[in-house]
KEZAKOL-340777 format. One line per field, with one value per residue (C-alpha): residue in one letter; chain; x, y, z. Coordinates in pm, whole numbers. Each point is the difference from the previous one (the first is absolute). Example, Ala and Ser with C-alpha at 12.3 -4.5 7.8 and 13.67 -1.06 7.14 Angstrom:
2
aa <- A; S
ch <- A; A
X <- 1230; 137
Y <- -450; 344
Z <- 780; -66
//
This chain:
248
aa <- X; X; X; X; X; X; X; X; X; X; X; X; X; X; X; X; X; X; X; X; X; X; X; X; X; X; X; X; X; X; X; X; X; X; X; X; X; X; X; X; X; X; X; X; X; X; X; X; X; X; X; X; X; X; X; X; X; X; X; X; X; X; X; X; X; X; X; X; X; X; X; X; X; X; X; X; X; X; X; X; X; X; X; X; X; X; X; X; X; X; X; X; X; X; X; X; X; X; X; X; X; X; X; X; X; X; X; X; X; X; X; X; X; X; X; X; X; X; X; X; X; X; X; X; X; X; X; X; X; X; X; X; X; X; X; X; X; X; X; X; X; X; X; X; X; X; X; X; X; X; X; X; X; X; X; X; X; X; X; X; X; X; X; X; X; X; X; X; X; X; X; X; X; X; X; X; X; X; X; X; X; X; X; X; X; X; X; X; X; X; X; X; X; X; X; X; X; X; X; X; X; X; X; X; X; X; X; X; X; X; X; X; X; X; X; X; X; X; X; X; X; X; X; X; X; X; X; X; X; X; X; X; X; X; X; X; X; X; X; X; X; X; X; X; X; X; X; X
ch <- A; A; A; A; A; A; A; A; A; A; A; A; A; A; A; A; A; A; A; A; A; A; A; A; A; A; A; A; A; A; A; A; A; A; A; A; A; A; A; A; A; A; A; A; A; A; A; A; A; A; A; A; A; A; A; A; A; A; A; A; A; A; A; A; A; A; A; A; A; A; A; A; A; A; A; A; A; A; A; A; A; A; A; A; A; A; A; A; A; A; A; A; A; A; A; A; A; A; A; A; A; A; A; A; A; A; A; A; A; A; A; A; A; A; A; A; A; A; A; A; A; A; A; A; A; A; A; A; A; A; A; A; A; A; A; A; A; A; A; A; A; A; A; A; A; A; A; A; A; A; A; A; A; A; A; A; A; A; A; A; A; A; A; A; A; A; A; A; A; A; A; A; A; A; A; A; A; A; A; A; A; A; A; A; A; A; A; A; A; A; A; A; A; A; A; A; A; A; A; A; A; A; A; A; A; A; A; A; A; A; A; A; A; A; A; A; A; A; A; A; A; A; A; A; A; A; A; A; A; A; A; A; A; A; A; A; A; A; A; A; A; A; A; A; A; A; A; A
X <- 3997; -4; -254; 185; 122; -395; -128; 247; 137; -213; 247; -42; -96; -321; -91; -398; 36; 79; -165; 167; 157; -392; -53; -317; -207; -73; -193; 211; 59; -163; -371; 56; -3; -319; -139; 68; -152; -313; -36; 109; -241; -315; 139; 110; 353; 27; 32; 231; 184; 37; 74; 328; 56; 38; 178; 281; -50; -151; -269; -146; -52; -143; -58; 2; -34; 314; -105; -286; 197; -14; -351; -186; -139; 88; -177; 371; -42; -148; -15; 232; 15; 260; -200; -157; 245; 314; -158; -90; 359; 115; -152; 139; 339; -41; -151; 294; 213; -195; 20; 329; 147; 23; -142; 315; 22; -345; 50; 341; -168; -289; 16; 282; -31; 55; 49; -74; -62; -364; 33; 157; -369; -183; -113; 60; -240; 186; 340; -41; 321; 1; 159; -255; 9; -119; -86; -87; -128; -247; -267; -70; 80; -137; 282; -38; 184; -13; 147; 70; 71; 213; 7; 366; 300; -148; 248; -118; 24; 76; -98; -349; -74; 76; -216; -262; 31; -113; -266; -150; -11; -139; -263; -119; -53; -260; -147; 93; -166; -292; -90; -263; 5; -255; -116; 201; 360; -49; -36; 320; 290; 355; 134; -230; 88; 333; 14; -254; 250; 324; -245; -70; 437; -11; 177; -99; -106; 348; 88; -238; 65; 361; -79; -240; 182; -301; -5; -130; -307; -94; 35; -246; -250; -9; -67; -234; -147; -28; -126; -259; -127; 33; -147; 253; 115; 382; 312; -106; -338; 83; 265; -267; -216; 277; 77; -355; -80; 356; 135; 329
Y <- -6833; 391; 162; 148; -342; -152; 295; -3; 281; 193; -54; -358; -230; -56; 329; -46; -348; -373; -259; -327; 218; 190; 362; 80; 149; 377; 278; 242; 338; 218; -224; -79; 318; -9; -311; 96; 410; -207; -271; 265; 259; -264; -65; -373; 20; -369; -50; 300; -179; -323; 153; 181; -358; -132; 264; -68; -395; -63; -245; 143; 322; 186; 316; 193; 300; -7; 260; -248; -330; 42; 2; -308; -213; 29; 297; 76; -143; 196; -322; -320; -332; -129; -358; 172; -188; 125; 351; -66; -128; 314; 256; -34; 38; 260; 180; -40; 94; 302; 95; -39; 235; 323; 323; 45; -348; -43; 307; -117; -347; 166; -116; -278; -299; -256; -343; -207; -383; -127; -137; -395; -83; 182; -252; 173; -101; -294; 178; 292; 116; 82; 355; 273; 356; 305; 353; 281; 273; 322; 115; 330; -24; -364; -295; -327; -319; -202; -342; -236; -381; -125; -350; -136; 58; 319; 293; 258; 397; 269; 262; -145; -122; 435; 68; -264; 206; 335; -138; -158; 378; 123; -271; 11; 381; -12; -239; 274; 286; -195; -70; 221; 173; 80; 377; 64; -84; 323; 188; -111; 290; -99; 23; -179; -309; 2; -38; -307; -132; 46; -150; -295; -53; 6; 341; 191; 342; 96; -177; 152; 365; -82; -131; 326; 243; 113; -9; -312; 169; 94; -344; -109; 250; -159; -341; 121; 166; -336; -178; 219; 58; -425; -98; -234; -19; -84; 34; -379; 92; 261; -212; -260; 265; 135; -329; -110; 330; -20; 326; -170
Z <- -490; -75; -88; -305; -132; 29; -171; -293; -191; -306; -222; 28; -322; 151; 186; 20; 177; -120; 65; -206; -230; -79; 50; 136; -249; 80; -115; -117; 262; -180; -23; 355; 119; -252; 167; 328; -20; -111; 262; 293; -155; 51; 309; -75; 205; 7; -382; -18; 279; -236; -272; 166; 162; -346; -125; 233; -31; 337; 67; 308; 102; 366; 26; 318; 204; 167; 226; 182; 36; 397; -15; 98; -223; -390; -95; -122; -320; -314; -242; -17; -173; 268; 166; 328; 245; -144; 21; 390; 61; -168; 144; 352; -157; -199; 261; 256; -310; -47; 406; 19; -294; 14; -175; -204; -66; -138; -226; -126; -59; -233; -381; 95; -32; 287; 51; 282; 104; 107; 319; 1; 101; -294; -285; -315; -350; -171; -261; 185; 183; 398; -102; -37; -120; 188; -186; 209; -119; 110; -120; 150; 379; -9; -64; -172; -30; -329; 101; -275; -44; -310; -102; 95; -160; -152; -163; 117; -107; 237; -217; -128; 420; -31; -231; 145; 332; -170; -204; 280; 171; -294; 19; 307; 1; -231; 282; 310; -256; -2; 409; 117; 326; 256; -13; 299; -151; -207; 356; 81; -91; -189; 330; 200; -290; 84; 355; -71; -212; 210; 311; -222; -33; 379; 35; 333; 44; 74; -341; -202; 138; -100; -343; -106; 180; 205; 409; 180; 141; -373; -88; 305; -111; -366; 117; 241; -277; -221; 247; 65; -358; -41; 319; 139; 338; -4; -279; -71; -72; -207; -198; -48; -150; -223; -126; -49; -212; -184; 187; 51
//
């Protein structure tokens, strides 16, 4: 099945979702955004998170730093209502997804939605389908996944799933403006940030100097520098650090 024919066209009778001939009952756009400015501002992402779910029609929702699925454990996951074993079954697949794409592909995939099976083995909640739906979207240099189950034979809406995408950035920024950081993140320089961040994508020195236009040895001397001023050892210490204190 393509993913275009499982998500349905706007235009469609029933563009929000159908479920036995029942649209989902909404909240308009306009006191979601509302809803969700509130929840996010208190810091409550996971009933921003449901409320976008339902927006769209979906019954379960995970949300996810996209950037940290290769990590161990599920420290991954910002909030989900997805049973815990489907989420552990996931993860290992999302994460060899996530390894295997490219930088250009992950940037062309942000704000679209895509469709994918659960693995033959994965138990899905009873009327939900075995198709999910995956958002990406950044906030700031830090990217999130938004995966979504329907209940089955769902019409879905490209352009809401859209709309859900952005509203979910604008969401959890309120949640990234909110993290505090040590005393010694504000030591680090602009500079200093990115190479952290580009280390954290797996890029090499070589890579980096390439990407900011600087020489390799400059690059070196900036991550010397960061390690340094955050105490760490190694580039994986220093990536641990960054993503513990929400540098990346």
């Amino acid at each position: 099945m393509e993913a275009e024919d499982f998500a349905g066209a706007a235009e469609r009778k029933a563009p929000h979702g159908d479920r036995g001939g029942e649209a989902p009952r909404t909240l308009p756009r306009e006191q979601l955004i509302g809803r969700l400015t509130q929840l996010a501002g208190v810091g409550n992402i996971e009933e921003a998170m449901r409320c976008l779910s339902e927006y769209v029609g979906a019954s379960r929702f995970m949300l996810a730093r996209y950037d940290l699925l290769q990590e161990q454990g599920l420290n991954f996951i910002v909030t989900s209502n997805w049973p815990f074993d489907l989420v552990r079954k996931i993860s290992g697949v999302l994460a060899d997804r996530y390894s295997r794409s490219t930088e250009l592909e992950k940037c062309i995939a942000l704000l679209q939605p895509s469709f994918e099976d659960l693995p033959p083995e994965c138990r899905v909640p009873p009327g939900m389908s075995q198709r999910y739906c995956s958002l990406l979207f950044c906030v700031g240099r830090v990217r999130f996944a938004l995966l979504l189950l329907f209940p089955d034979h769902m019409i879905l809406s490209q352009e809401r799933l859209r709309e859900a995408a952005l509203l979910a950035a604008y969401g959890a920024s309120f949640v990234e403006g909110r993290s505090q950081r040590n005393d010694r993140d504000f030591e680090l320089t602009e500079r200093e940030v990115e190479c952290l961040f580009w280390i954290a994508e797996g890029k090499t020195s070589d890579e980096i100097a390439v990407i900011l236009g600087i020489s390799r040895n400059t690059i070196n001397n900036y991550i010397t520098s960061v390690m340094r001023k955050t105490a760490t050892k190694t580039r994986s210490e220093a990536i641990a650090y960054a993503v513990r204190n929400n540098l990346v």
